[in-house]
Structure formats: C-alpha cells, structure tokens
C-alpha positions as CSV (number, residue, x, y, z in Angstrom):
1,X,-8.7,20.8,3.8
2,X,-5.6,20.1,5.8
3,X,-3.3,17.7,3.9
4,X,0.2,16.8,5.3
5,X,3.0,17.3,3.4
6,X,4.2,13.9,3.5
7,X,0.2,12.7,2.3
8,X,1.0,15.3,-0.7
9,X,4.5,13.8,-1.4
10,X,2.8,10.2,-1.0
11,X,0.3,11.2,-3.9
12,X,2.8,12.7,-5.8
13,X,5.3,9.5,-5.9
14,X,2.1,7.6,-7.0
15,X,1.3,9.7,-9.9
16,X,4.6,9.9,-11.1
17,X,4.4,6.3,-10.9
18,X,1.4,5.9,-12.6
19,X,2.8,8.5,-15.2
20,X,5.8,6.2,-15.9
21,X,3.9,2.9,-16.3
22,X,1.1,4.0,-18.6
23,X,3.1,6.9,-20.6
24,X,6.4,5.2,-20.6
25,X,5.4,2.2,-22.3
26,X,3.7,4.1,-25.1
27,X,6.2,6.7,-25.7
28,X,9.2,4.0,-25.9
C-alpha cells in the first residue's frame, strides 16, 4: 500500500491527539 508521508504524519498528529485526550486526563 502506497501511503504518503504527509497521510502518515496526518495519522500520527491524530493519535497523539487522541493519546493526550484519553490518557492525559486519567494520568493527571
């Protein structure tokens, strides 16, 4: 499959996102 580095970056920003509004909360 042929995925763009910017797509890749893209789904990397929103599952550090993610990450920081689920775990975040919880941890702090």
């Amino acid at each position: 499959i042929d995925i763009s580095p910017i797509i890749l970056l893209l789904i990397l920003f929103f599952i550090r996102q993610f990450l920081l509004t689920t775990v975040a909360p919880l941890v702090v």
